[in-house]
TILOKE-201400 format. One record per residue (C-alpha): residue in three letters; x, y, z. Coordinates in nm, 3 decimals. Layout:
BEGIN
{'ALA',{X,Y,Z}}
...
# end
This chain:
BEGIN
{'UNK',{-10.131,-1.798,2.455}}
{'UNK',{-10.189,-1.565,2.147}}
{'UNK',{-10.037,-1.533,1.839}}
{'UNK',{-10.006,-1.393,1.504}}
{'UNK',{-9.889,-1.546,1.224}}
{'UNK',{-9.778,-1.347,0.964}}
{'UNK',{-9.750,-1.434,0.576}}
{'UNK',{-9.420,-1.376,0.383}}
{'UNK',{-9.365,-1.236,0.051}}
{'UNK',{-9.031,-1.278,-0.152}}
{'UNK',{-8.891,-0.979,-0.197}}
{'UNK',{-8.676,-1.157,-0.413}}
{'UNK',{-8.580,-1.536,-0.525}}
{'UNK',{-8.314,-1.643,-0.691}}
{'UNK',{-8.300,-2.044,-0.795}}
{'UNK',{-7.902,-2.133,-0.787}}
{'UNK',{-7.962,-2.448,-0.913}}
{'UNK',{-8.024,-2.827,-0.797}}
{'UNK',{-7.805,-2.976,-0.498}}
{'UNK',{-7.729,-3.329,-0.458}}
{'UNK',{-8.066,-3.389,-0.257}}
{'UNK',{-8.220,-3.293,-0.507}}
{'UNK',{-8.365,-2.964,-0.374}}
{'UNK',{-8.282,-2.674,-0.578}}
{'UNK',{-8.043,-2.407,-0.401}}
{'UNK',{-8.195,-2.093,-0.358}}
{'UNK',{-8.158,-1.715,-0.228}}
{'UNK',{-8.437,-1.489,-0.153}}
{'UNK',{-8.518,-1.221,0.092}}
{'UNK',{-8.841,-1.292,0.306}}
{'UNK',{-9.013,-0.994,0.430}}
{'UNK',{-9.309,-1.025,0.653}}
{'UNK',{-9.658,-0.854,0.554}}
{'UNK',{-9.930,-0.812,0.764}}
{'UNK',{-10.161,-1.067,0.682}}
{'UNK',{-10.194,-1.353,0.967}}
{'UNK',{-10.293,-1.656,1.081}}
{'UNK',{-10.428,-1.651,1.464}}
{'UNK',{-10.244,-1.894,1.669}}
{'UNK',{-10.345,-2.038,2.015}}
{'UNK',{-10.196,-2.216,2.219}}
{'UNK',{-10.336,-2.405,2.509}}
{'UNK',{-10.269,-2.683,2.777}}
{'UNK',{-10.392,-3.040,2.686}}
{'UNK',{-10.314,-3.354,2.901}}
{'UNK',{-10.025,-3.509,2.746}}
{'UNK',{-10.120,-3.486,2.350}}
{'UNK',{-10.038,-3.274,2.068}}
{'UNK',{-10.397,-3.190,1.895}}
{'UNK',{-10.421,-2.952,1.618}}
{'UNK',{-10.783,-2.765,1.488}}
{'UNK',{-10.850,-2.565,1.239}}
{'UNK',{-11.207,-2.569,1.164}}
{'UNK',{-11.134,-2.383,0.786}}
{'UNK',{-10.927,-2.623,0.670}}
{'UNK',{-10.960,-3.017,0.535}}
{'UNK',{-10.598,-3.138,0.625}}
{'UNK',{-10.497,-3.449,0.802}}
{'UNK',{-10.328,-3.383,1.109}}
{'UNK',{-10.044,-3.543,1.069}}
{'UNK',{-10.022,-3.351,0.755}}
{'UNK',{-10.089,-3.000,0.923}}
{'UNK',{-9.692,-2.809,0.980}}
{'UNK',{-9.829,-2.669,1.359}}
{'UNK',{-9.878,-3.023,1.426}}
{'UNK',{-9.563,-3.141,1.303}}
{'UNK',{-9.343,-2.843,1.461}}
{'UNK',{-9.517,-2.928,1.841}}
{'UNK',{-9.418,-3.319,1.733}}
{'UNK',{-9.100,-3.203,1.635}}
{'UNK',{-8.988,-2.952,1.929}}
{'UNK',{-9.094,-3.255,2.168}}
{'UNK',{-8.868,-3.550,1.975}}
{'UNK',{-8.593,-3.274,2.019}}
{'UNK',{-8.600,-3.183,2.362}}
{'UNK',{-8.770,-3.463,2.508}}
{'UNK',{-9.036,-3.273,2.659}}
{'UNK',{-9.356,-3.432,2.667}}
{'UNK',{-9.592,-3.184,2.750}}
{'UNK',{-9.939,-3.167,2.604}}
{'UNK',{-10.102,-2.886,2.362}}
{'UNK',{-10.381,-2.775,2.193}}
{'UNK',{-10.317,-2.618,1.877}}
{'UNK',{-10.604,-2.390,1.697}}
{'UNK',{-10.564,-2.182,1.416}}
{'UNK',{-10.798,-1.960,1.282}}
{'UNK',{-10.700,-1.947,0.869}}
{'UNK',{-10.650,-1.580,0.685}}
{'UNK',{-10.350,-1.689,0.474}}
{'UNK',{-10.490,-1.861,0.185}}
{'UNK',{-10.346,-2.196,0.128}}
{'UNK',{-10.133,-2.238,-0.205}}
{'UNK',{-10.076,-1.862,-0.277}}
{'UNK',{-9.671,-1.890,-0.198}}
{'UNK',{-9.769,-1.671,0.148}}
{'UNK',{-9.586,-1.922,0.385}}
{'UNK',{-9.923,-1.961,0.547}}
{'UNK',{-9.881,-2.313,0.701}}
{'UNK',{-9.500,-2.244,0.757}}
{'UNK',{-9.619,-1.886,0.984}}
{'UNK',{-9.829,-2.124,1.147}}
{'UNK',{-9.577,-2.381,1.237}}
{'UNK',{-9.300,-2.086,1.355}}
{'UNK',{-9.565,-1.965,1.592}}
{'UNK',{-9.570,-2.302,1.733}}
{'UNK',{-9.211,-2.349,1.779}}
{'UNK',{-9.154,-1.974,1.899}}
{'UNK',{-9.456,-1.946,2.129}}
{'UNK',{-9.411,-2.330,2.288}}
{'UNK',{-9.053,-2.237,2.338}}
{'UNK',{-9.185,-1.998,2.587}}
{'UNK',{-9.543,-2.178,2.719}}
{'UNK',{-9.280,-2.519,2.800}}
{'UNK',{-8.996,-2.289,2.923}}
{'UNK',{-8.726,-2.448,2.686}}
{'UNK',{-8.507,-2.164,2.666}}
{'UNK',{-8.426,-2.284,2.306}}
{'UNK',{-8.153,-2.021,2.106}}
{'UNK',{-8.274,-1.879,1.786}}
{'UNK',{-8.025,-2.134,1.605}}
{'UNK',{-8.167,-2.434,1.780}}
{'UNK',{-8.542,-2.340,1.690}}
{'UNK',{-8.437,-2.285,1.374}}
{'UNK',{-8.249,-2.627,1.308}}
{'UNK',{-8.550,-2.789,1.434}}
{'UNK',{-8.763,-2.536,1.217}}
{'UNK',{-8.559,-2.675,0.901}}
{'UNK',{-8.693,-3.015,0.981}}
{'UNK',{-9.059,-2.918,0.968}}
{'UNK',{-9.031,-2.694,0.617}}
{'UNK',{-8.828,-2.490,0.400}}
{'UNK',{-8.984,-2.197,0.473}}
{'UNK',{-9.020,-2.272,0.810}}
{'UNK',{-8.673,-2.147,1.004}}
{'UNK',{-8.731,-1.814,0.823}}
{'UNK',{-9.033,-1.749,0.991}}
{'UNK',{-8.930,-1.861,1.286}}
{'UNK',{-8.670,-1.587,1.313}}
{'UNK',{-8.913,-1.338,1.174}}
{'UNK',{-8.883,-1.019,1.060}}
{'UNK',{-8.696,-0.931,0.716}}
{'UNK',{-8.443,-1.239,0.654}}
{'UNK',{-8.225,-1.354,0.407}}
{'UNK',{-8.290,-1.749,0.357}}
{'UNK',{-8.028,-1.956,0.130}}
{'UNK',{-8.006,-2.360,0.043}}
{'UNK',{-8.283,-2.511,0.054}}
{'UNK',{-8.433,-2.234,0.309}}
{'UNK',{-8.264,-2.396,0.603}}
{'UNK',{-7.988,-2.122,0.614}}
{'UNK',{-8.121,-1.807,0.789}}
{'UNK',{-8.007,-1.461,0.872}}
{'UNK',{-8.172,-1.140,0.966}}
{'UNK',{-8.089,-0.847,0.769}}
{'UNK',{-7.868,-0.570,0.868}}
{'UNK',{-8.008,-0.244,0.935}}
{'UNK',{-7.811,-0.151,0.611}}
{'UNK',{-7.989,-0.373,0.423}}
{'UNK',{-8.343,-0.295,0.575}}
{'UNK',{-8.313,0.046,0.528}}
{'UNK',{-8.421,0.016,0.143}}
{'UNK',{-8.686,-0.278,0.204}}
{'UNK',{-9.058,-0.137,0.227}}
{'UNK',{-9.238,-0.221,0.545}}
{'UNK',{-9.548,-0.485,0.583}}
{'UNK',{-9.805,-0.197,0.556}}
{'UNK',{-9.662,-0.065,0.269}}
{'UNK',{-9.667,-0.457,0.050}}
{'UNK',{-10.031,-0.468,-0.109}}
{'UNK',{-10.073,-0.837,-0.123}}
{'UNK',{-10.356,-0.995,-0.360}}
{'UNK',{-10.424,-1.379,-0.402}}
{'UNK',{-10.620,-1.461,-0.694}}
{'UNK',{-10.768,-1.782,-0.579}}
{'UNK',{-10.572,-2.029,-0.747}}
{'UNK',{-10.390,-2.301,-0.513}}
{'UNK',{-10.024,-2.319,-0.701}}
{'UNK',{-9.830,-2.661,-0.667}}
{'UNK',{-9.484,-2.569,-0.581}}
{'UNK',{-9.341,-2.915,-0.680}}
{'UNK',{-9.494,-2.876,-1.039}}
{'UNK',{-9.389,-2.489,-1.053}}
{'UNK',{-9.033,-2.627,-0.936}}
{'UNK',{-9.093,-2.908,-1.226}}
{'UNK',{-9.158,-2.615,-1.466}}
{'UNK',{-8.861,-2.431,-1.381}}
{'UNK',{-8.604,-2.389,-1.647}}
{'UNK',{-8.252,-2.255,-1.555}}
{'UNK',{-8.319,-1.972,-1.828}}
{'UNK',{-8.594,-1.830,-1.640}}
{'UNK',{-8.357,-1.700,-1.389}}
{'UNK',{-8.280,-1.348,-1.410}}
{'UNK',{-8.629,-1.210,-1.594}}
{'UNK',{-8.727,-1.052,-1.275}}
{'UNK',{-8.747,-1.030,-0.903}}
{'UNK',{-8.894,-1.390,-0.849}}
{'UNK',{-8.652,-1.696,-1.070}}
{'UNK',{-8.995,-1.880,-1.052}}
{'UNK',{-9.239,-1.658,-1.175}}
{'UNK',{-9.210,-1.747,-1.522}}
{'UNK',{-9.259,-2.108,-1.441}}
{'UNK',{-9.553,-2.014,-1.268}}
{'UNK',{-9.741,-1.771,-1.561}}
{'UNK',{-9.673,-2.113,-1.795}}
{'UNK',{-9.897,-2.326,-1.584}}
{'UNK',{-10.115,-2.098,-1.441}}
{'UNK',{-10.170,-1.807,-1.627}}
{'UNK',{-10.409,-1.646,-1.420}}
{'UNK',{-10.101,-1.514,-1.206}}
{'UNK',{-10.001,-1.360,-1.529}}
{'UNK',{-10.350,-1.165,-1.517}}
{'UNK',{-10.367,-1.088,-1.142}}
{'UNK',{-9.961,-0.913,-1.227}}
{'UNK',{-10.123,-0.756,-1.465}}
{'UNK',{-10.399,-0.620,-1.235}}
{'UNK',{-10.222,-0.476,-0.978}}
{'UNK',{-10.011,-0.269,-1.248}}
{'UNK',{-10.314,-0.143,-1.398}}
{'UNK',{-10.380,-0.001,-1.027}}
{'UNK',{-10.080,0.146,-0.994}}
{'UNK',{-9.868,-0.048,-0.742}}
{'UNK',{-9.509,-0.043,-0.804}}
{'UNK',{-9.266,-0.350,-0.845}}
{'UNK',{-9.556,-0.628,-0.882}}
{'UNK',{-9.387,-0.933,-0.803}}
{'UNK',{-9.520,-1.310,-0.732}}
{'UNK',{-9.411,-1.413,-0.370}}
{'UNK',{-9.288,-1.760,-0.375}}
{'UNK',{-9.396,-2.043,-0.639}}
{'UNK',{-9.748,-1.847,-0.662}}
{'UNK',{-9.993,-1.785,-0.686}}
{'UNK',{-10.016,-1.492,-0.449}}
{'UNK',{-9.903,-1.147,-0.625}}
{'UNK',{-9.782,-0.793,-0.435}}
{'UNK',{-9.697,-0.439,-0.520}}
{'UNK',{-9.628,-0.131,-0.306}}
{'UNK',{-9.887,0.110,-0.278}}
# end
């Protein structure tokens, strides 16, 4: 089995505040661009192996290895797989890259394994793999609140404004963003300076985002935005 992965953007991202776990609380809408990751999924005796032949990451590190891990502990099904991913989503850019990747896995072993898993169940198991994880798992444009583990599609209402993935121009200047120091950055008076809470935090420590923002305006694109804790910017064309 065959999949793409697609990237996210935040259309927007609003940081509420911190929670007792320590996460901060957040709302954004997650729209889904077309930039993707090729998933495939095949049989393997017994095992969960992952590859992906662009990327130096430990397995057990990897999110479509910890989803398979994950959807087994929960159900109890012990099936083998054989995870490969072919890499387009640039790591560190705020793209959900590795969290596309894992919500392939859940969705498409739901079906190879024949769970017959809800939406809500995939998704509380998604939550346990990544924040960004159950959005992508439901797919399409999403509203995502707490931590990220709260999910909802949009109405059609609320679509009907939203631009679709071919028309979000999507650039990532090569710099690999830490979201725990952008989220260490963060100051509560950021909030509110544009579409993305974090985006300030982000221009402090890196300020090439600054200059890629910059970039796209100077093309033309309209509402250039960070997606996520960087470093990935987009615009509309």
């Amino acid at each position: 089995m065959t999949l793409e992965a697609h990237a996210k953007v935040n259309w927007t991202l609003e940081i509420l505040g911190v929670r007792p776990d320590g996460y901060h609380a957040l709302r954004s809408i997650v729209l889904p661009v077309a930039m993707h990751d090729i998933v495939t999924l095949s049989a393997e005796n017994g095992a969960v192996v992952c590859d992906m032949p662009a990327m130096d990451v430990p397995q057990a590190d990897n999110l479509a290895y910890r989803a398979a891990v994950a959807l087994r502990n929960a159900t109890g099904c012990m099936r083998g797989v054989r995870i490969m991913v072919e890499k387009r989503i640039p790591a560190g850019a705020g793209l959900g890259g590795g969290s596309a990747d894992a919500a392939a896995v859940l969705n498409g072993l739901n079906t190879l394994w024949n769970l017959g898993l809800t939406e809500g169940e995939l998704c509380a198991i998604a939550a346990d793999v990544g924040s960004d994880v159950p959005a992508l798992t439901l797919g399409g444009p999403v509203l995502m609140e707490g931590r990220g583990e709260i999910v909802r599609r949009l109405r059609p209402d609320e679509q009907s404004p939203l631009p679709g993935p071919g028309d979000i121009e999507v650039f990532a200047p090569g710099i690999c963003a830490s979201t725990a120091a952008v989220y260490r950055e963060f100051r509560m008076e950021d909030c509110g300076r544009g579409a993305n809470d974090l985006q300030p935090a982000a221009i402090r420590l890196y300020p090439g985002i600054g200059e890629a923002l910059r970039r796209l305006e100077r093309r033309g694109l309209k509402r250039v935005t960070m997606s996520g804790s960087g470093s990935a910017v987009y615009g509309l064309s």
